[in-house]
C-alpha positions in Angstrom: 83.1 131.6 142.5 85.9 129.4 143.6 89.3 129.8 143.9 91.0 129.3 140.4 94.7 130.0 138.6 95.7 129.5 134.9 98.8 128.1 133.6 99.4 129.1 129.8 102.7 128.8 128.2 105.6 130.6 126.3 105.0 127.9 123.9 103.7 124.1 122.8 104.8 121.1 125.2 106.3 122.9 127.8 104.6 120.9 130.6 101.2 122.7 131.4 99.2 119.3 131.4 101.9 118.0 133.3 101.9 120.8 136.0 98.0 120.8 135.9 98.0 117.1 137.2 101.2 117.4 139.7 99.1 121.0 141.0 95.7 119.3 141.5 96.8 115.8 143.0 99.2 118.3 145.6 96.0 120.4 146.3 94.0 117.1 146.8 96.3 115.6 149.6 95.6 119.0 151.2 92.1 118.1 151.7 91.4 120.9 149.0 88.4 120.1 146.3 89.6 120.5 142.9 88.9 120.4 139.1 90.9 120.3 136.0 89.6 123.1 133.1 91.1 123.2 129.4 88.5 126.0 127.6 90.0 124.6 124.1 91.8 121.9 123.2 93.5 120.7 120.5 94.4 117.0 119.9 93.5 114.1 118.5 94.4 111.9 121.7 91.2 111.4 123.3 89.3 110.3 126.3 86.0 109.4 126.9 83.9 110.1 129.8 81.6 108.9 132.3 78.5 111.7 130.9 79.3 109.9 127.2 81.3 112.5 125.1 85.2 113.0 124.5 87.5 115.1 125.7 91.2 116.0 125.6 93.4 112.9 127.2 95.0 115.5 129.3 92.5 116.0 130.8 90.9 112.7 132.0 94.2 112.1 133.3 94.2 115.6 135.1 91.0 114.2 136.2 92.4 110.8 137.9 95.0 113.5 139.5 91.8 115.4 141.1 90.5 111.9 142.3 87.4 112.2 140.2 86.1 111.0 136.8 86.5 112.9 133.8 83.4 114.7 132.6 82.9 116.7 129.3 83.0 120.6 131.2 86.6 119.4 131.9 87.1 120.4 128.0 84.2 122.1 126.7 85.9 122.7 122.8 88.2 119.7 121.5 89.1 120.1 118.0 90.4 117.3 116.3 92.6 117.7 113.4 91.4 116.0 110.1 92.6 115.5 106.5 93.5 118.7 104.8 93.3 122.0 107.1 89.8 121.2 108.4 89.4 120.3 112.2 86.3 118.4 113.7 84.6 120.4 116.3 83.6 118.5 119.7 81.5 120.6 121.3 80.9 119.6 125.2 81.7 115.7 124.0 79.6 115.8 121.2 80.5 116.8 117.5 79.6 120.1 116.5 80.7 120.0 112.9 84.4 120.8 111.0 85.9 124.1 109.7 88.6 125.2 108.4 91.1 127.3 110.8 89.2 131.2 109.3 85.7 129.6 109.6 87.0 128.6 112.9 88.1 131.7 114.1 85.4 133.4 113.4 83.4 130.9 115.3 84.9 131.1 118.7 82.9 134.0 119.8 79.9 132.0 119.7 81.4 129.5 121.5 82.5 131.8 124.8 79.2 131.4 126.4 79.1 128.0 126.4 82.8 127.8 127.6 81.9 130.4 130.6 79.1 127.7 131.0 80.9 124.6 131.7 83.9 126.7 133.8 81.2 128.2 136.0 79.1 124.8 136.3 82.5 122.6 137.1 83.7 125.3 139.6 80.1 125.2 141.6 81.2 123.7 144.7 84.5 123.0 144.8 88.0 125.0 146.1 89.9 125.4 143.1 90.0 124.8 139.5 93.1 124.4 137.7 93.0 125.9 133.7 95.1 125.1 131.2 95.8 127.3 128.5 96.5 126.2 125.1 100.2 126.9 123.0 100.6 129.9 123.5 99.3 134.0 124.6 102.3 135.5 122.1 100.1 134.3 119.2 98.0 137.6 119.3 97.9 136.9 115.4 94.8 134.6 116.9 93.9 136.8 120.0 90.8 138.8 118.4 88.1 136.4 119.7 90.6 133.9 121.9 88.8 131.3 124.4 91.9 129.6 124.8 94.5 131.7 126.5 94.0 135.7 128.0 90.4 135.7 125.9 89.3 133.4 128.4 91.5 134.7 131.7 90.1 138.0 130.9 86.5 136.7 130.3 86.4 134.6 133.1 88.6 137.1 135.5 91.5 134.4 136.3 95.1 134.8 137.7 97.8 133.6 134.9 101.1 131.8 135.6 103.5 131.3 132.8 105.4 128.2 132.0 108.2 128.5 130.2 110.3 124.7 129.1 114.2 125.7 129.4 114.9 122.5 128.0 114.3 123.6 124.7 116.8 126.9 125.5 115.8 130.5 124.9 114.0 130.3 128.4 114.6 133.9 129.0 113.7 135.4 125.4 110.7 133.0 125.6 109.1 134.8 129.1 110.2 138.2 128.1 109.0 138.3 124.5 105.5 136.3 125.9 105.2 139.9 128.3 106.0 142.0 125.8 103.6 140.7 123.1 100.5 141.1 125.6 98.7 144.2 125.9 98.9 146.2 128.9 95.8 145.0 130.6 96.7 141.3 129.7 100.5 141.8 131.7 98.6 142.8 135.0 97.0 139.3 134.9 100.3 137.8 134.9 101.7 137.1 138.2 104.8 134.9 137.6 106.1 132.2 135.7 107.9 128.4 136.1 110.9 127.5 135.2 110.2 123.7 133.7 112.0 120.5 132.3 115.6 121.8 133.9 118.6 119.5 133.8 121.6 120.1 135.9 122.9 123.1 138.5 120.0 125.4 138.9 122.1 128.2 140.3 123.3 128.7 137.0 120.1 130.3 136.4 120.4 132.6 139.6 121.0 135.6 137.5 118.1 135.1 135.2 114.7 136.0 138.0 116.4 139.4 138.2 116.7 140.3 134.2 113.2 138.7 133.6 111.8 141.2 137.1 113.8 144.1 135.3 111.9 143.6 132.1 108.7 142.6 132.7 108.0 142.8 137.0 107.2 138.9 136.8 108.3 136.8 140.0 110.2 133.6 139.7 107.3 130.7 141.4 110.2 128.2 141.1 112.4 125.8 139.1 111.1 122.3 138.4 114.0 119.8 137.4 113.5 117.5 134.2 110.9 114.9 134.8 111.8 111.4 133.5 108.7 109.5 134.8 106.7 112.1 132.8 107.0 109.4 129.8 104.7 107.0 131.4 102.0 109.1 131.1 99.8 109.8 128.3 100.9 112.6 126.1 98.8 115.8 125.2 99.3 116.2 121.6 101.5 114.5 118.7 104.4 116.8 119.5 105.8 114.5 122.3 106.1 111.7 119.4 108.7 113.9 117.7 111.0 112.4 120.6 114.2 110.4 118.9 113.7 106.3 119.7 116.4 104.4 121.9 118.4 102.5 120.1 120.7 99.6 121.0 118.9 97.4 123.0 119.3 93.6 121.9 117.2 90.8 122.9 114.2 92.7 122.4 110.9 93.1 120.5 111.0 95.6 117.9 107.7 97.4 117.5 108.1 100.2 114.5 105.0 102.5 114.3 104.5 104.9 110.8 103.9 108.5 112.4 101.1 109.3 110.3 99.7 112.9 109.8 96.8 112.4 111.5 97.7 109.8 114.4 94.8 109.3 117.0 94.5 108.5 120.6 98.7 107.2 120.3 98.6 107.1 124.1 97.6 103.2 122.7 101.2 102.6 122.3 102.2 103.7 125.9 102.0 100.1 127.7 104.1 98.7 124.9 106.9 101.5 125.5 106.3 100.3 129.2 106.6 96.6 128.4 110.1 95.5 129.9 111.6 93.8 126.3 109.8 95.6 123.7 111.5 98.8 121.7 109.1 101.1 120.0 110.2 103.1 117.3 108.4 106.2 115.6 108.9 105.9 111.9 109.6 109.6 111.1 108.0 111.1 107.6 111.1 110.4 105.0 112.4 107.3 106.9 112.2 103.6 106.2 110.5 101.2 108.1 113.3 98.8 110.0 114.0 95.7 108.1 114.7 94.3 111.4 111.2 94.9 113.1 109.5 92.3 114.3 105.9 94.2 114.4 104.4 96.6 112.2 101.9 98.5 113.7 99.5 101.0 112.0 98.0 103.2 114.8 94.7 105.0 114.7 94.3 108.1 112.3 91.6 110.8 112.2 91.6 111.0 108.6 92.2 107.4 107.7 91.8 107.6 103.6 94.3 110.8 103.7 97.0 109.1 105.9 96.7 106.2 103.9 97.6 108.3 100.8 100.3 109.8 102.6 101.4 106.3 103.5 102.0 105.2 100.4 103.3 108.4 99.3 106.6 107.6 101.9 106.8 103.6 100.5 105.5 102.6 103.7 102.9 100.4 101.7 106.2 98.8 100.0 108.0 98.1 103.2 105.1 97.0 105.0 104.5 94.4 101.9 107.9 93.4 102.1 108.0 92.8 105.8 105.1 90.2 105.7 106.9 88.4 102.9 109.8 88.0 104.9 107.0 86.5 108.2 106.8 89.8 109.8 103.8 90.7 111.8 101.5 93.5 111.0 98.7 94.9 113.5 96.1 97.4 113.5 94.5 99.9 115.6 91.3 101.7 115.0 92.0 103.3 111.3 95.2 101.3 110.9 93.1 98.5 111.3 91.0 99.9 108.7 93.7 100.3 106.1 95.0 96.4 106.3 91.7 96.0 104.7 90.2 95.8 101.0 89.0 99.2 100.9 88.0 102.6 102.7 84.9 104.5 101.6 83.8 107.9 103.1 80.5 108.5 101.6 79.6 111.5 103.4 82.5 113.0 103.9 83.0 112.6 107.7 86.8 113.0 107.8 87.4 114.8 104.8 86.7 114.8 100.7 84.0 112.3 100.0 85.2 108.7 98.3 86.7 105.6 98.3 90.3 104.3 99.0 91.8 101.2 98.0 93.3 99.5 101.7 96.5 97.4 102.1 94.9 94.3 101.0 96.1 92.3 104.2 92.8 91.8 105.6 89.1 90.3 103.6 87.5 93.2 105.1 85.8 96.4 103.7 85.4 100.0 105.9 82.3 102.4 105.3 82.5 105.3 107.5 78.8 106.6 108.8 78.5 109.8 111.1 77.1 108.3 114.3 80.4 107.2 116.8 79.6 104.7 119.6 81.7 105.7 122.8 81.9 103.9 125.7 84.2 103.1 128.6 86.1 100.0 129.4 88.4 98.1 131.8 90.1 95.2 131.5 92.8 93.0 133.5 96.3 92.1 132.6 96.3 88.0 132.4 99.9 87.2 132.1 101.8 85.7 135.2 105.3 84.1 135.8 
């Protein structure tokens, strides 16, 4: 077996994909062979691959770090939230089927095998693969049949490393409450923990490694400082879009995006937050949509007919009406695309209840969801000069 180390977390965004990518393009410049390994993910940001299936977007880009293309053993289980409490199951790139988050649980044992598989078959060969963990080991509420976190470490007999986001304060609580949840067997396979996301004078934390050591034996692997440049890259999961906007520019496009429920592969809206001159703004749940935008644009949802109710349940249907009576623009992604149309049907229930949706009514064009999914990768070139 090759060399391998876990990073799971104290909690939800707290860098792991981040580390996983910085770790594995480090250990590549060292001549080491490398691979990036999530057991279960979830998100609805997605990536397709060179074998044909989907996987987590952290982990193409993890991938790219490595120097290779993505494959599906990179993520064996993506689950992909849909309308209502049910999640769609993509099992090694393919769909597997949806369940609600019981029926889920009680699935996961019968998906460890096939899990193992894809760890042991990406690992043949290579120096080290890098896992990612998933929220968080302290949810032992969730630990009776885990592939995610220590039910994986322990299956697949892998070193852990905590990472803990200081950022969000409690750092210390946070590491020592993760140790003291585990069970005893489960705290042996720790071996330390990171300090991430940390602004300012870092020996104002030089008393801290010697409380955590008292209470839980842990070494301190280091302090990372607060990583600006991490915005440019694609986000894991819908959390990082919880951000606050900048505000203030002038002279600038304004882009507002509604955050729906259900928001898909959102990493679409990166190269406009890149573009110099363009402002994109997250329209928060309870907020209006800025008379002063220039473009609406409705991303892509998982659960198109059920965002679209919840769209119009916020007035978003009125604002966006209003904005193209004043000459506004409105665009489309994917299922935003969908609901500028006439209507939405969902015959066989694919992302949720079965039926029919009325759409915005900004487009002649009519939606009817089927099961099969074409995916396919593409490239393109950026045309614009002066």
């Amino acid at each position: 077996m090759p060399g391998a180390l876990m990073l799971q977390g104290t909690g939800s965004d707290v860098g792991k994909s981040l580390l996983v990518a910085g770790l594995a393009r480090a250990c590549l410049r060292r001549g080491l062979v490398v691979r990036p390994f999530k057991p279960q993910n979830m998100s609805n940001n997605a990536a397709v691959t060179t074998d044909g299936g989907e996987i987590g977007r952290a982990q193409a880009l993890q991938a790219r770090a490595c120097g290779i293309a993505p494959t599906v053993d990179m993520n064996p289980v993506l689950l992909k939230p849909q309308a209502g409490t049910e999640a769609q199951i993509v099992l090694r790139g393919k769909v597997f089927g949806k369940a609600g988050a019981r029926d889920y649980h009680r699935l996961k044992p019968e998906l460890m095998p096939q899990v193992l598989d894809s760890y042991h078959r990406l690992g043949a060969g290579v120096d080290l693969v890098l896992v990612e963990g998933a929220g968080s080991p302290a949810e032992v509420n969730l630990r009776a049949g885990d592939i995610a976190n220590m039910g994986f470490a322990e299956a697949a007999d892998v070193p852990v490393v905590l990472v803990a986001d200081i950022d969000r304060g409690g750092v210390i609580a946070s590491l020592v409450g993760t140790h003291a949840l585990l069970e005893p067997q489960e705290q042996a396979r720790l071996h330390g923990y990171i300090i991430n996301k940390f602004r300012g004078d870092t020996s104002l934390f030089d008393p801290a490694p010697a409380i955590i050591a008292e209470r839980t034996g842990m070494e301190n692997f280091g302090i990372l400082p607060w990583f600006e440049a991490a915005r440019q890259l694609p986000a894991e999961d819908a959390m990082a879009l919880e951000q606050p906007a900048e505000t203030g520019a002038v002279d600038v496009i304004r882009v507002a995006v509604p955050r729906l429920g259900r928001i898909a592969n959102f990493d679409d809206l990166d190269p406009l937050g890149a573009e110099p001159g363009v402002v994109v703004t997250m329209v928060q749940p309870g907020q209006t949509i800025p008379a002063d935008s220039d473009i609406v644009l409705l991303p892509g949802s998982k659960a198109v007919r059920a965002d679209l109710d919840a769209l119009r349940a916020e007035g978003w249907d009125i604002d966006i009406h209003a904005h193209v009576r004043r000459g506004g623009v409105v665009v489309g992604i994917c299922g935003g695309y969908q609901m500028l149309g006439q209507r939405i049907a969902d015959p066989g229930g694919i992302e949720g209840p079965a039926g029919e949706s009325r759409g915005l009514g900004l487009l002649d064009i009519d939606t009817v969801l089927e099961g099969a999914k074409t995916l396919g990768e593409t490239t393109g070139i950026e045309t614009t000069t002066g």
